[in-house]
LUMVEXVEX-989890 format. One record per residue (C-alpha): residue in one letter; x, y, z; residue number from 1. Coordinates in pm, 1 decimal. Example, Ala and Ser with C-alpha at 12.3 -4.5 7.8 and 13.67 -1.06 7.14 Angstrom:
REM residues 2
- A, 1230.0, -450.0, 780.0, 1
- S, 1367.0, -106.0, 714.0, 2
***
This chain:
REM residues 451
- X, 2827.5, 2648.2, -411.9, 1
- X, 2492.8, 2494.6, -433.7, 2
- X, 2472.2, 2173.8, -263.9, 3
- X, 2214.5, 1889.9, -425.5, 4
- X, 2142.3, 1529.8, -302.5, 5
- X, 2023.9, 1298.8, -520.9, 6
- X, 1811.4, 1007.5, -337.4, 7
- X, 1896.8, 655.2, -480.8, 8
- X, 2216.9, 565.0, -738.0, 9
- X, 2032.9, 339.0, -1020.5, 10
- X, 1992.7, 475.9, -1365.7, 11
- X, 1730.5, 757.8, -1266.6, 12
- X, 1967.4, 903.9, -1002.0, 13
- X, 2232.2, 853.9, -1194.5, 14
- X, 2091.0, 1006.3, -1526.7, 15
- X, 1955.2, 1298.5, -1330.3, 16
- X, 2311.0, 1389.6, -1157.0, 17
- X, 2430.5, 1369.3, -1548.7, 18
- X, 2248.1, 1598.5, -1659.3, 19
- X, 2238.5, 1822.7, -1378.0, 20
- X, 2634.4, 1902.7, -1451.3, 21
- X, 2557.0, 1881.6, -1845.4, 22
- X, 2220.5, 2097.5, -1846.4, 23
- X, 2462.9, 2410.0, -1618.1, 24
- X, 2486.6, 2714.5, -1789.7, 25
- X, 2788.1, 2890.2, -1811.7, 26
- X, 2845.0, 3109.5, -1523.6, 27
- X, 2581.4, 2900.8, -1368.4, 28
- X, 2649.4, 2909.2, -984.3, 29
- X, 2855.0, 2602.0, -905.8, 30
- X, 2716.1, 2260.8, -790.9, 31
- X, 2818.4, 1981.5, -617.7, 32
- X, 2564.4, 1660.7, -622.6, 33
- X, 2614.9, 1398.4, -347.7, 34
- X, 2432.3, 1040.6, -489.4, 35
- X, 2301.6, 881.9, -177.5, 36
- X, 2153.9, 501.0, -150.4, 37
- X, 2010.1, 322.5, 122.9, 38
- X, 2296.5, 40.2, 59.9, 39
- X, 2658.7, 53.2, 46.0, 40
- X, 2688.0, -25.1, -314.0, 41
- X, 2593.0, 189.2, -630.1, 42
- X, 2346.2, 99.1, -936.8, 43
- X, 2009.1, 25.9, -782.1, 44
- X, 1837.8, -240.2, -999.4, 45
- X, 2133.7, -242.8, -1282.2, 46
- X, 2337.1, -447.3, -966.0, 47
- X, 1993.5, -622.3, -788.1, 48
- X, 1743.0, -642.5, -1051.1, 49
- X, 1933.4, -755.5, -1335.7, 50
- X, 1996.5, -1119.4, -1377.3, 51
- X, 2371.2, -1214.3, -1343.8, 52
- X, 2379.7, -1420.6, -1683.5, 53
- X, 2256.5, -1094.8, -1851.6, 54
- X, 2644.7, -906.5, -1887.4, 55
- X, 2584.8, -646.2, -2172.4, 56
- X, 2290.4, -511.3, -1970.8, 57
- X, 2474.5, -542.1, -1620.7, 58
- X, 2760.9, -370.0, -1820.5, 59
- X, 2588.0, -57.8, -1808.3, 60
- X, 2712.1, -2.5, -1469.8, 61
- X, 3061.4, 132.4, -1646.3, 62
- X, 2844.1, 394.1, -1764.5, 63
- X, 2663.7, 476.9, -1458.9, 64
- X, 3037.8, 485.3, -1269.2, 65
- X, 3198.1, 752.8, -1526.0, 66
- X, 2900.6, 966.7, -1395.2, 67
- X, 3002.1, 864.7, -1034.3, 68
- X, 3340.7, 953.6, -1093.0, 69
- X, 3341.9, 1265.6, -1204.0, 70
- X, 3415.8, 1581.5, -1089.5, 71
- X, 3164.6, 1734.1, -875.1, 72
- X, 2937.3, 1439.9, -791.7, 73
- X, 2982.9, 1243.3, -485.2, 74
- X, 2864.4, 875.9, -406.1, 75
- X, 2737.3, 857.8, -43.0, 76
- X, 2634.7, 492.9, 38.3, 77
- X, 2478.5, 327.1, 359.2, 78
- X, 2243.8, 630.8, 357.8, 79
- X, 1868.5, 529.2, 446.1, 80
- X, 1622.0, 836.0, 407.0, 81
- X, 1269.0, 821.4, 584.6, 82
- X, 1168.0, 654.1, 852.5, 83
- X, 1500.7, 419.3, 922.1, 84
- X, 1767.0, 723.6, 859.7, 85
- X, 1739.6, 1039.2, 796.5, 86
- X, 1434.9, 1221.9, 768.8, 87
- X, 1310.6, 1404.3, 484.8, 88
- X, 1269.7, 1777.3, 640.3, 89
- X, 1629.5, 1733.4, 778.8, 90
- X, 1785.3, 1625.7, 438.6, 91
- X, 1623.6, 1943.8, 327.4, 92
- X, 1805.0, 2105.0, 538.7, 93
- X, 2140.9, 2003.7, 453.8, 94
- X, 2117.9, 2081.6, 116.3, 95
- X, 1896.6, 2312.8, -122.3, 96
- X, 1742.8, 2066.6, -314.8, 97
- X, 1654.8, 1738.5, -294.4, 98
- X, 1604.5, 1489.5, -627.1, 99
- X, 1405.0, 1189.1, -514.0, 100
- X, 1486.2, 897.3, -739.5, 101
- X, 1362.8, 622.2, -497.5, 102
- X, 1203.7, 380.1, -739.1, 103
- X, 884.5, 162.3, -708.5, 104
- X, 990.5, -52.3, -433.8, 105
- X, 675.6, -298.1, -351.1, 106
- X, 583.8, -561.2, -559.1, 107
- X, 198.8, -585.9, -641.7, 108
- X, -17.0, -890.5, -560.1, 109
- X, -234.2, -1149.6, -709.1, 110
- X, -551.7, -1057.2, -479.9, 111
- X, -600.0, -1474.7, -470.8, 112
- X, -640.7, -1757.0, -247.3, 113
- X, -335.9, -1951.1, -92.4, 114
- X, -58.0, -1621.9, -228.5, 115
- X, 65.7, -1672.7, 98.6, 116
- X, 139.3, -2057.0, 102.5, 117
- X, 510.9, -2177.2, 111.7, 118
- X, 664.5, -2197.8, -222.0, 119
- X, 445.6, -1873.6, -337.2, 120
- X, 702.9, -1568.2, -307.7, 121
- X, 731.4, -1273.3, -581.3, 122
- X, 971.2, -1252.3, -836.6, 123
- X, 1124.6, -937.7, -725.2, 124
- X, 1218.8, -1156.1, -377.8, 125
- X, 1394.9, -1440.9, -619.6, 126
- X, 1579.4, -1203.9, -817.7, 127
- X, 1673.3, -1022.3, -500.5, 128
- X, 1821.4, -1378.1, -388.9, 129
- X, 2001.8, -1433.9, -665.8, 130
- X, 2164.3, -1090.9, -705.8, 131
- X, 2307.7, -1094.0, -376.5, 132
- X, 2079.6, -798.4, -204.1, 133
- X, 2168.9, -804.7, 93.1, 134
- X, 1804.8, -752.8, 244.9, 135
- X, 1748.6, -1124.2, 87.7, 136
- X, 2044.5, -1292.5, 306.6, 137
- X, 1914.9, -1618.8, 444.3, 138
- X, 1620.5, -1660.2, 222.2, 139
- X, 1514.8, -1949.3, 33.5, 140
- X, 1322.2, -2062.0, -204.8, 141
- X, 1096.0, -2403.7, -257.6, 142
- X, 1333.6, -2614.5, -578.6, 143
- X, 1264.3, -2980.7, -487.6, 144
- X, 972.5, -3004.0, -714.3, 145
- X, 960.5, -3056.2, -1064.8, 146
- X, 716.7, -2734.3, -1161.3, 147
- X, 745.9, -2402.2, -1108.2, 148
- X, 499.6, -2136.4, -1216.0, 149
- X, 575.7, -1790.9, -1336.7, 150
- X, 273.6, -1551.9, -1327.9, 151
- X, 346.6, -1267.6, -1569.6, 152
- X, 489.8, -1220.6, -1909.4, 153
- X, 707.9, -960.0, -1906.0, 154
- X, 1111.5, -914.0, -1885.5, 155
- X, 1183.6, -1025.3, -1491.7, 156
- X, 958.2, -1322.8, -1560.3, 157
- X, 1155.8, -1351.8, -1861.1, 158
- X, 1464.8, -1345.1, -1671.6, 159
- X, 1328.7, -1578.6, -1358.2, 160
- X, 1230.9, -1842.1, -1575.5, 161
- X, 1565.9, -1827.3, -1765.7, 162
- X, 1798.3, -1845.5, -1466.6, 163
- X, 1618.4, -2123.4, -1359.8, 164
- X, 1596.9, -2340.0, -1661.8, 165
- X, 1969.8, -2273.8, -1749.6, 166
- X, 2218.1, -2482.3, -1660.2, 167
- X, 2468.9, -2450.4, -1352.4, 168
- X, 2816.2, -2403.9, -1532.4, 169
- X, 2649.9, -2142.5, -1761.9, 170
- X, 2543.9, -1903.6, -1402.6, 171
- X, 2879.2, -2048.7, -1268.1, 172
- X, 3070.5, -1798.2, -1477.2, 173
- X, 2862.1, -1507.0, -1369.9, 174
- X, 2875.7, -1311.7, -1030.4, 175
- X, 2622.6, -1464.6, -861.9, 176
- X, 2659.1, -1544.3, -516.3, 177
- X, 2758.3, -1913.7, -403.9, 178
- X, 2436.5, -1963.2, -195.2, 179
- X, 2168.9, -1968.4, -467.6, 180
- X, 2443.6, -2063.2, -736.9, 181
- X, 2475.0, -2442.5, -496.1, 182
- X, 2090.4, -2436.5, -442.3, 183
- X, 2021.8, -2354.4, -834.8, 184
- X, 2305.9, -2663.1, -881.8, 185
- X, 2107.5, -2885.7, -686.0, 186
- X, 1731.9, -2762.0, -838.6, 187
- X, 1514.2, -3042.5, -923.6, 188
- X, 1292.4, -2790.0, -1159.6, 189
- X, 1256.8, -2944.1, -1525.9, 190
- X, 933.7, -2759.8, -1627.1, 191
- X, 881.7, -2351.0, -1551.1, 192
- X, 551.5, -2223.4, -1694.3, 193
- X, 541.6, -1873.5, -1795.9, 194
- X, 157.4, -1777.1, -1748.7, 195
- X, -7.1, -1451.1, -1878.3, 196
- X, -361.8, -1362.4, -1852.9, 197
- X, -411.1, -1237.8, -2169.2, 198
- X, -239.6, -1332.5, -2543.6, 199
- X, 74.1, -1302.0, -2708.7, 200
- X, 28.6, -983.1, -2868.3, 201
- X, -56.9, -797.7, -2525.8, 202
- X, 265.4, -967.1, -2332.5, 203
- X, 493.9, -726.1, -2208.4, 204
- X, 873.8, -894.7, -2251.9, 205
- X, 1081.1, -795.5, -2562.1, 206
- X, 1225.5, -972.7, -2809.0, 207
- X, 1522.7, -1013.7, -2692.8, 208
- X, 1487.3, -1118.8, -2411.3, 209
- X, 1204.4, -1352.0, -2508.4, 210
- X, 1417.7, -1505.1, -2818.0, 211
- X, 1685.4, -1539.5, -2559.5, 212
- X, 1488.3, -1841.1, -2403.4, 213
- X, 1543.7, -2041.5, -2748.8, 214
- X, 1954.4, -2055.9, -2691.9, 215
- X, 1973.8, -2252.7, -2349.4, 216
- X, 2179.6, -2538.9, -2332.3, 217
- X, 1984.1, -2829.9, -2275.1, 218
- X, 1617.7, -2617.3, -2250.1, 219
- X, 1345.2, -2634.1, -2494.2, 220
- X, 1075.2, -2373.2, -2543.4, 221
- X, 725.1, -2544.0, -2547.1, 222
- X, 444.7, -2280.6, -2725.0, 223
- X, 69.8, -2441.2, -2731.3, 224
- X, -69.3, -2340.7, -3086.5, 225
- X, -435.8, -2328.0, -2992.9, 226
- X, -318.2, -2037.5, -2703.6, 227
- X, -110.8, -1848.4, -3013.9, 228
- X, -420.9, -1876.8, -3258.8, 229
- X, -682.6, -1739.2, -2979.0, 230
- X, -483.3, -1384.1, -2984.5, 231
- X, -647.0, -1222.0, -3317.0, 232
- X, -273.6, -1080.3, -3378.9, 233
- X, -158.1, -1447.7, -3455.6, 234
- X, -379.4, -1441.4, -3778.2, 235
- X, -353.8, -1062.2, -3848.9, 236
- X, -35.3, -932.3, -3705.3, 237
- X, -111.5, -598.7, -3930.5, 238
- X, -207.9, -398.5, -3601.5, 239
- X, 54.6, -493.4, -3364.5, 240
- X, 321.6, -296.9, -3267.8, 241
- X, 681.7, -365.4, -3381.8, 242
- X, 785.8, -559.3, -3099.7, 243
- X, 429.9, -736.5, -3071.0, 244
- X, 487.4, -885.6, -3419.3, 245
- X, 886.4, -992.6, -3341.8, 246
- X, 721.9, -1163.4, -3045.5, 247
- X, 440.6, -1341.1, -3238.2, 248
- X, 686.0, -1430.1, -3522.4, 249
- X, 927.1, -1571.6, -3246.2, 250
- X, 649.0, -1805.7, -3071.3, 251
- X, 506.6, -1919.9, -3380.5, 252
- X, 832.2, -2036.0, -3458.4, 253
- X, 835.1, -2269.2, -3138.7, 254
- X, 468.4, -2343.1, -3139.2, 255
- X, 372.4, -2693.2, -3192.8, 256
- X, 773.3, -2815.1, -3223.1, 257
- X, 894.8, -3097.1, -2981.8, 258
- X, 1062.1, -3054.5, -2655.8, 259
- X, 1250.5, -3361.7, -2760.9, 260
- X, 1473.8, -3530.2, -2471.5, 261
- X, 1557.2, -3162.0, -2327.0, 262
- X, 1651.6, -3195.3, -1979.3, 263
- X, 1450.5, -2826.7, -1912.5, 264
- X, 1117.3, -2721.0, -2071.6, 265
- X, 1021.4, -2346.4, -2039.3, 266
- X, 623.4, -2332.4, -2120.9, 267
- X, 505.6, -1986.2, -2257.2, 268
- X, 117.8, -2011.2, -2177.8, 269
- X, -110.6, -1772.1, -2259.0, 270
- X, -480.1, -1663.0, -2228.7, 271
- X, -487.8, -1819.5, -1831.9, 272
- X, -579.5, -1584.9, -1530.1, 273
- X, -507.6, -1711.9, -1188.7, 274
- X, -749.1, -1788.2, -936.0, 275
- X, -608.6, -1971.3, -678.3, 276
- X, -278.8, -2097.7, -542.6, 277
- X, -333.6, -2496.0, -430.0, 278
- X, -229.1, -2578.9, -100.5, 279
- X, -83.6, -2928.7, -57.2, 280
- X, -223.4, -2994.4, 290.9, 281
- X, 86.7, -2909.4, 466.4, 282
- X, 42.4, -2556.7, 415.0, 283
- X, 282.0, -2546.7, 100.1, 284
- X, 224.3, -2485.9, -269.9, 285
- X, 110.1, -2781.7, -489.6, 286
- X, 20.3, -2603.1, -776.7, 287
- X, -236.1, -2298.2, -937.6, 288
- X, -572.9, -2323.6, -1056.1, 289
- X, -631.4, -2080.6, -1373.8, 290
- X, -967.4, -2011.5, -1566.3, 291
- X, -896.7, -2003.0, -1936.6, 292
- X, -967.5, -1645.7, -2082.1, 293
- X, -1066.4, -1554.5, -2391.1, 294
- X, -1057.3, -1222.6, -2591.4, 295
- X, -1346.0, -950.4, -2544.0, 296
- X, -1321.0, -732.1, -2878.8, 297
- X, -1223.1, -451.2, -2652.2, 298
- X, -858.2, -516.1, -2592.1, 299
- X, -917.4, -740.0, -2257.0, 300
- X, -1013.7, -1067.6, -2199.9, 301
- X, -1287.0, -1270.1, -2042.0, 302
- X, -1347.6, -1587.2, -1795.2, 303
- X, -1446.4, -1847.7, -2029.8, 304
- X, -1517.2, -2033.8, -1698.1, 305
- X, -1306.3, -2379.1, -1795.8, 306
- X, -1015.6, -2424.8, -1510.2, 307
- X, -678.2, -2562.6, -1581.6, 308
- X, -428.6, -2664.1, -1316.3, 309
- X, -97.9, -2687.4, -1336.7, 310
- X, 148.5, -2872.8, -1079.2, 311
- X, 455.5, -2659.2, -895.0, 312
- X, 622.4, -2609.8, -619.7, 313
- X, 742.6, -2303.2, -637.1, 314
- X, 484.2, -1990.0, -766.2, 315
- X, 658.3, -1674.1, -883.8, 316
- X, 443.5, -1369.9, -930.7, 317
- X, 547.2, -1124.5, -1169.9, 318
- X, 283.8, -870.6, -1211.0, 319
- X, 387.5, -544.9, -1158.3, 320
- X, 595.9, -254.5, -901.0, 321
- X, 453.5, 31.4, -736.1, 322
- X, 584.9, 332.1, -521.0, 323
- X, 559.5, 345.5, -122.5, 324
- X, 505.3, 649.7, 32.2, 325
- X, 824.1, 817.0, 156.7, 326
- X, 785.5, 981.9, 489.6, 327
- X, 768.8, 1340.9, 478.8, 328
- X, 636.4, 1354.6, 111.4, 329
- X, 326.5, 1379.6, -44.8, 330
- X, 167.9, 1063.9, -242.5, 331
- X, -69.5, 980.0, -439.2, 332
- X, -155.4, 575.3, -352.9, 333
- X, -357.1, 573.2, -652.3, 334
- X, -68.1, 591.6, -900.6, 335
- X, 201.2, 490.7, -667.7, 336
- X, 358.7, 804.8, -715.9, 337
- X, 463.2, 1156.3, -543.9, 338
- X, 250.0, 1426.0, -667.3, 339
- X, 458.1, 1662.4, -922.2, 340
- X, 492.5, 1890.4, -1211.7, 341
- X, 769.8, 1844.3, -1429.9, 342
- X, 973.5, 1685.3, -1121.9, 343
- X, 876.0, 1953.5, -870.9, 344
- X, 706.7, 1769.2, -569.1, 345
- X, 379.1, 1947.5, -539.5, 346
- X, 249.6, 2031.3, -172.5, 347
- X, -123.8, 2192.1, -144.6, 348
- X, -117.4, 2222.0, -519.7, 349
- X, 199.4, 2437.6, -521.8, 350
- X, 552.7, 2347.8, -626.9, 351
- X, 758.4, 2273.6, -281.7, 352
- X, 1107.6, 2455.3, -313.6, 353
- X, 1368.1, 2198.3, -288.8, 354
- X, 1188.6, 1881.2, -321.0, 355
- X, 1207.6, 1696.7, -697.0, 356
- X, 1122.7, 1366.5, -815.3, 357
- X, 1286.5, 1205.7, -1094.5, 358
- X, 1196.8, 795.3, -1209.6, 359
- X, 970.8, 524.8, -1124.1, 360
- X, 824.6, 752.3, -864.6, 361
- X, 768.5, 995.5, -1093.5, 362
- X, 629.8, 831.2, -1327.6, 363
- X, 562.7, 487.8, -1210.8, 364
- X, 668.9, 188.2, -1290.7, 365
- X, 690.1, 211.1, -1716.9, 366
- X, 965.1, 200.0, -1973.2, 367
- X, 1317.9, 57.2, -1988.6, 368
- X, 1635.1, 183.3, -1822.4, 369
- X, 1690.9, 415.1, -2146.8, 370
- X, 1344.9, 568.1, -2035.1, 371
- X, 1499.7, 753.1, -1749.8, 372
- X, 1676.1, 959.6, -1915.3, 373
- X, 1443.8, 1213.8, -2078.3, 374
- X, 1265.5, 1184.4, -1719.1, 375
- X, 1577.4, 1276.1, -1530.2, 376
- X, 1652.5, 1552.2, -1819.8, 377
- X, 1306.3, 1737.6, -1753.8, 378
- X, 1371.6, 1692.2, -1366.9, 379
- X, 1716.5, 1851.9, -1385.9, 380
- X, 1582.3, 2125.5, -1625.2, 381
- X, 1337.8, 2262.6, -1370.5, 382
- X, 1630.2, 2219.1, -1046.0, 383
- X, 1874.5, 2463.6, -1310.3, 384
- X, 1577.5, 2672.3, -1362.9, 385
- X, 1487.7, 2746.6, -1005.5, 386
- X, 1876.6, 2792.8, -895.2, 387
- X, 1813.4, 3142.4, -815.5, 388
- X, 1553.2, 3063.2, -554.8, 389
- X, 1731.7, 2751.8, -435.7, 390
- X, 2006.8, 2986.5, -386.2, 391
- X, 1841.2, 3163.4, -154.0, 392
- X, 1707.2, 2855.9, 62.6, 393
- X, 1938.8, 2872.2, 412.4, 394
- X, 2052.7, 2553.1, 445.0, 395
- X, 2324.8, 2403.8, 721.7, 396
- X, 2705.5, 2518.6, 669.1, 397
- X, 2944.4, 2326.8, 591.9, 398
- X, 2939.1, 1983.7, 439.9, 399
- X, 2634.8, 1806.8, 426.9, 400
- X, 2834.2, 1464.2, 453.2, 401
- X, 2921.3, 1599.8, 857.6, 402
- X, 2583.9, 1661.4, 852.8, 403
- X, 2493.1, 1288.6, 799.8, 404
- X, 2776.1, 1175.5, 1027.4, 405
- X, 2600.7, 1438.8, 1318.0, 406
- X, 2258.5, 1181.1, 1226.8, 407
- X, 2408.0, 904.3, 1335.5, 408
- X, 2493.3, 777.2, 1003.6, 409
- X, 2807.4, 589.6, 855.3, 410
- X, 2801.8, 712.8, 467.7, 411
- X, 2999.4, 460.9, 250.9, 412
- X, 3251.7, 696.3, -11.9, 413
- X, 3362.4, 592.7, -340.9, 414
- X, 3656.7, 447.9, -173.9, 415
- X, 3447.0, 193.0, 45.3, 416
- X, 3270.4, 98.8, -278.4, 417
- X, 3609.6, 32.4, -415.5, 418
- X, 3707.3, -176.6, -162.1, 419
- X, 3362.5, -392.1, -157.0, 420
- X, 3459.5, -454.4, -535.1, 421
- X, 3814.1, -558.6, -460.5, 422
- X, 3627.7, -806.3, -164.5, 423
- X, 3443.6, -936.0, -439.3, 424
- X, 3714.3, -1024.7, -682.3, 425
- X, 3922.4, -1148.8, -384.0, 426
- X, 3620.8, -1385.0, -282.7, 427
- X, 3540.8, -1516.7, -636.6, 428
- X, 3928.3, -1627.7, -667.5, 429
- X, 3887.4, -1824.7, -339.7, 430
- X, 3566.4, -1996.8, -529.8, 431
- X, 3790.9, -2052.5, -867.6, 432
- X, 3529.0, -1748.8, -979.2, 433
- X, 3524.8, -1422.4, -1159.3, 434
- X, 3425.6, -1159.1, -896.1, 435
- X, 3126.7, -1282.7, -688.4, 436
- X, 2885.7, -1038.0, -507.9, 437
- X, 2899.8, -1011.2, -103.9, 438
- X, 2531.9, -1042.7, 19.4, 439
- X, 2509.2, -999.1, 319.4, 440
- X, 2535.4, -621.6, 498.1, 441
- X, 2817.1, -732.9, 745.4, 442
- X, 2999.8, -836.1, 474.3, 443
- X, 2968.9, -531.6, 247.4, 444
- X, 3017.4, -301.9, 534.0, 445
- X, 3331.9, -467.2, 672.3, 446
- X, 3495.3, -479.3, 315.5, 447
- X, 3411.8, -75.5, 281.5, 448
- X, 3539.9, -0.1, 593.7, 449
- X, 3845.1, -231.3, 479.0, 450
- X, 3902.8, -20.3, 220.0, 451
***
């Protein structure tokens, strides 16, 4: 029996403990893959990163738990690997390979003045909030103002902007927790400005998700038609990409059209690149200063030098993820990524027997969640193809889960997972709910051990 751990239990680790049992050979020595996550629950960022109003992508999760399920694969949660848990070199030792599918966990920065005023938070920390991580228990975020600025155009700013220009009995029917569900209830937002550097063409959100915006209750979509006709795609859409001209085709729809007595505006601005975050005097965001940009020929833009200024309280930066160094692996803090060929963590320039990579740290933050699967395929192809040497790796007896337990850890099974769901339906029928995520650890770890 060859015994493989799969780091993390979103779509990569999932996907890459898929194909693992659906890439074996017959007569293949048997495996058994244990998925292990830092939290208690399964799904990585189809559970934390998805927003709740969003149900046929946060359906995917009945997918991702028939892989769970099955035979052969385990689900190990409350499992931290690295510097708070286990380390790497002992994991290694435990089983004979090791599939790192840790993500891009660090959101990256504006590089401007006053990013670190009140009210100025990243997006990844808002939608953390509002899907119930339990990391983000307690938090808060800046809603008594009217504005609210969202720097970046692509799907979480998307998503941001949406959950907080839709209405309260519309996220009422979801799972998200009761915290930011009261504090979105009692929002005094009306106007969220979605701000990218560069033009419509370039912006990075589907069309989907971007048409999406146009079907709030009570929310109008405001589209300047000076920003749309800077972007030489708006006059020549001929060179864009598929999706580029859906998106063009879908703001030139809204551009110039009234906002009309909407109780929510969401403004999709383009061609503005922040330079500063105003303070208010108190230490707290006011609003954010942007030089108009203007396309250079070459695909980028330039400072045309005129500032604009727009009022908010609340400043959501949405620019980008990268990968943080695991310890006891290589990286490469240039990419974000661990050093590899074809999944195989490379150490001195050689493959490392035993250590893989599969995902964002991998590859680095690109792609959708459909995109990890030919990444976890590859990645599983070269663990099947080196069996014969893992096989040969001396690794602890026994079960690795004892193993853990000897660490000083408390893995969460399938069963505790079962029993955080059943704490979840039981607390959303107390709030006259659906089923309503726990979010705080205590919580989640007393309904597991419930269970």
């Amino acid at each position: 029996m060859l015994r493989i751990a799969v780091v993390g239990s979103g779509p990569s680790g999932v996907y890459t403990a898929q194909s693992l049992l659906e890439q074996r050979a017959d007569g293949a020595l048997p495996l058994a893959v244990d998925v292990l996550d830092r939290l208690p629950c399964p799904y990585g960022l189809v559970r934390y990163g998805v927003a709740p109003d969003h149900e046929k992508i946060k359906s995917l999760q009945n997918n991702l738990r028939q892989v769970l399920e099955r035979p052969g694969v385990r689900f190990l949660g409350n499992v931290p690997v690295g510097e708070s848990g286990i380390p790497a070199h002992a994991l290694k030792d435990l089983y004979h390979a090791v599939v790192y599918c840790v993500g891009a966990a660090r959101d990256r920065r504006l590089g401007i003045p006053g990013e670190d005023l009140a009210g100025s938070c990243s997006a990844t920390d808002f939608v953390s909030w509002y899907s119930a991580h339990p990391d983000a228990v307690g938090r808060g975020f800046r809603l008594d103002g009217r504005g609210a600025v969202v720097i970046g155009v692509g799907n979480v700013a998307v998503d941001v902007a949406r959950v907080l220009a839709r209405g309260v009995a519309e996220l009422r029917a979801t799972d998200i927790p009761q915290g930011p569900l009261d504090a979105l209830a009692a929002s005094a937002v009306t106007d969220v400005h979605v701000v990218g550097r560069r033009g419509p063409s370039q912006a990075k959100f589907t069309t989907k998700e971007l048409r999406e915006l146009g079907t709030l209750p009570g929310a109008a979509v405001v589209v300047r038609e000076d920003e749309l006709a800077a972007d030489p795609g708006y006059a020549d859409p001929s060179g864009l990409s598929a999706t580029a001209r859906r998106n063009v085709a879908a703001l030139r729809g809204w551009a110039g059209a009234p906002a009309g007595d909407a109780a929510r505006r969401v403004h999709l601005r383009f061609f503005l690149r922040p330079v500063e975050i105003l303070d208010d005097g108190r230490g707290a965001v006011r609003g954010v200063r942007f030089e108009r940009s203007a396309p250079d020929g070459a695909g980028g833009v330039t400072g045309t030098g005129e500032l604009v200024d727009i009022d908010a309280g609340l400043v959501l930066r949405s620019v980008g993820y990268r990968g943080v160094p695991l310890p006891g692996l290589p990286f490469d803090p240039a990419s974000g990524t661990v050093p590899h060929t074809a999944g195989r963590v490379l150490r001195g320039g050689g493959a490392s027997p035993g250590e893989y990579v599969a995902g964002w740290i991998k590859r680095g933050p690109t792609g959708v969640i459909g995109t990890n699967r030919p990444c976890a395929k590859e990645t599983a192809g070269s663990v099947l193809a080196d069996l014969p040497e893992l096989a040969r790796r001396k690794v602890a007896p026994g079960d690795p889960l004892d193993g853990l337990r000897a660490a000083g850890l408390a893995p969460v099974e399938w069963r505790g997972w079962l029993g955080i769901e059943a704490a979840e339906a039981e607390l959303g029928r107390t709030l006259s709910r659906g089923p309503v995520k726990i979010p705080d650890w205590a919580g989640l770890l007393a309904a597991a051990r419930g269970a």
